[in-house]
N, C-alpha and C positions, 0 to 999 in steps of 0.2 A: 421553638417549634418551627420546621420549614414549610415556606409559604410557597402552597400547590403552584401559583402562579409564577413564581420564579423557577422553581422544579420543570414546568412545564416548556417554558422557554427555554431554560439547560440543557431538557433533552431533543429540542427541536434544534437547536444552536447544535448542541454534540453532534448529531448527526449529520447535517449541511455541510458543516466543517470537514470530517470527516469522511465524507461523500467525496468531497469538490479534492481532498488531498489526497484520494485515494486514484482520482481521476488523474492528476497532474502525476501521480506516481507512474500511474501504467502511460502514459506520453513519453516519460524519461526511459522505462523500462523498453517501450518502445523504438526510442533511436536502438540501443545498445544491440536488441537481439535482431534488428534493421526488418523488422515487420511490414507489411506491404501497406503503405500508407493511402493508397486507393481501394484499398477495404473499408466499406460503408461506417464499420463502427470505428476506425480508424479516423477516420476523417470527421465524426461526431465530437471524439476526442480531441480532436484538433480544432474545430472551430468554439468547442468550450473553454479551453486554457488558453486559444491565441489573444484573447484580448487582454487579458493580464500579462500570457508572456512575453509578446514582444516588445514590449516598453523595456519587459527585464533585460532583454536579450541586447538592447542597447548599452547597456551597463556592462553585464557580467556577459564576459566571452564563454567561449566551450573551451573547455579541455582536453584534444585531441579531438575523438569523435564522441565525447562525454558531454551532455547537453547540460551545463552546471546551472544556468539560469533557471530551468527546471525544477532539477534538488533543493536551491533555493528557493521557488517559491513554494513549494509542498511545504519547505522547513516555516517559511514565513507563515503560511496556512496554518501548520500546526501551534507556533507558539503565540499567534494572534489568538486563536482558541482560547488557549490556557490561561492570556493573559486579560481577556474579556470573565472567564471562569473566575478568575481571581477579583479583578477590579469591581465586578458587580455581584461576586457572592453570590453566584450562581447556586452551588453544591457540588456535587459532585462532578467531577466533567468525565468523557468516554477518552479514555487512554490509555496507551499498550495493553490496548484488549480488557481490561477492567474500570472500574470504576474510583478515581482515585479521587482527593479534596487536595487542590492545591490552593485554600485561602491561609494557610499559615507559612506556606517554602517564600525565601527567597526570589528575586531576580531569576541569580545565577542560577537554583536549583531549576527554576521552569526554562530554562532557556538549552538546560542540561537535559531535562524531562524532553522535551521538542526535540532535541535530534534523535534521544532514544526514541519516540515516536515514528519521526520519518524512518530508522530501521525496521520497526512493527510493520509500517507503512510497504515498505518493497519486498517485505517479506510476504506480505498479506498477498500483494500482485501474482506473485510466481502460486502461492497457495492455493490460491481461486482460480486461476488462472488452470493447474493441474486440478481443480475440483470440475470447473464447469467444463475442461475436457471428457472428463471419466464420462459426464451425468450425460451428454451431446452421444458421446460414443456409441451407449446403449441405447439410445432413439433413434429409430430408424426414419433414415434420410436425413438427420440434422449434422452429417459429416459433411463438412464442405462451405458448409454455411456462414457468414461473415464472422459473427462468436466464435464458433468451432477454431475457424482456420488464424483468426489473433489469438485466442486462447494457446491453440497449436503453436503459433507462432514464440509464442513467451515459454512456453514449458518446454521446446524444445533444448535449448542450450544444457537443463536439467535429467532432461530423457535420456540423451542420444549417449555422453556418456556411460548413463545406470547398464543401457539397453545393450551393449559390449560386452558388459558382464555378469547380467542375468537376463539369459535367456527365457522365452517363453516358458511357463510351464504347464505339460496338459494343456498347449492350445491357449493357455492364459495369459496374459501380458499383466505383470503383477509389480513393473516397474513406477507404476501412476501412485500405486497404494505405498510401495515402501518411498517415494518421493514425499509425498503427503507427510509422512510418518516422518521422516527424517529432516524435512525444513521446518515441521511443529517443532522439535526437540531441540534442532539447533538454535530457533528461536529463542526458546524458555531458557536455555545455558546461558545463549549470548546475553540479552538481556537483565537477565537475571544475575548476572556478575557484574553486569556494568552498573546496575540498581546496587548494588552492593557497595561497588566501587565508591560514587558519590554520594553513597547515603541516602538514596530516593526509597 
């Protein structure tokens, strides 16, 4: 029988973990789409992940203009989870979107499980990212607003494409919804093959 009190701690752990790598996600997602890093929530961002990452960044260089020290520590975030879920028999841990038990895989499998993760992880960014645009849009006065405009910021590279070639319709801009729709699905393919791949 599982014991409430370790249940309870797994899903405070799930979540913190997944909190703080979703955070270090949207910092990385941020160099890329070059987001106005003197936006209020921008710079929340930034003084939450600088202290873990610039120790990294003494290590690990960038990649062009790809902030890799980043990607790594989200990756490390994520498979320090799974491997705290494992070591202490947690139960269940919060991963790629469901609930999985990784007290019986491998190393290698959790280490495999972790990067599929971090793609859950950047996928989720752009996700939300076109969700808290739509929901901003429709409230009057909250365009413009530090959310709205990083939100903006990230969905744009995704938009601006669709928006070439589907036009408004009726006055509607219906590019946000088939965006939405079409990074869900890519999601569940990519992943869902790659789960397949290694056997997760």
């Amino acid at each position: 029988m599982a014991n409430p009190a370790l249940n309870a701690l797994g899903f405070i752990l799930g979540i913190l973990f997944n909190l703080y790598a979703t955070v270090v996600a949207v910092r990385f997602v941020m160099q890329i789409v070059r987001a106005d890093y003197y936006n209020p929530v921008a710079q929340s961002i930034v003084q939450i992940t600088d202290p873990l990452l610039l120790p990294l960044r003494r290590i690990i260089p960038s990649f062009k203009r790809y902030d890799t020290s980043s990607l790594v520590l989200c990756f490390s975030v994520l498979l320090l989870k799974l491997l705290l879920f494992k070591l202490l028999s947690l139960g269940y841990v919060p991963a790629l979107g469901q609930s999985l038990m990784v007290g019986g895989i491998g190393i290698a499998q959790i280490v495999i499980l972790a990067l599929l993760d971090l793609i859950h992880q950047l996928f989720n960014v752009f996700i939300f990212a076109l969700i808290i645009q739509a929901i901003l849009s429709w409230l009057p006065g909250a365009t413009g607003n530090p959310v709205h405009s990083l939100a903006t910021s990230i969905s744009a590279p995704i938009l601006q494409p669709l928006r070439k070639r589907l036009p408004p319709m009726g006055g509607l801009d219906l590019t946000v919804f088939f965006s939405i729709i079409g990074l869900y699905a890519i999601r569940i393919f990519l992943l869902g093959m790659l789960q397949q791949i290694f056997g997760l």
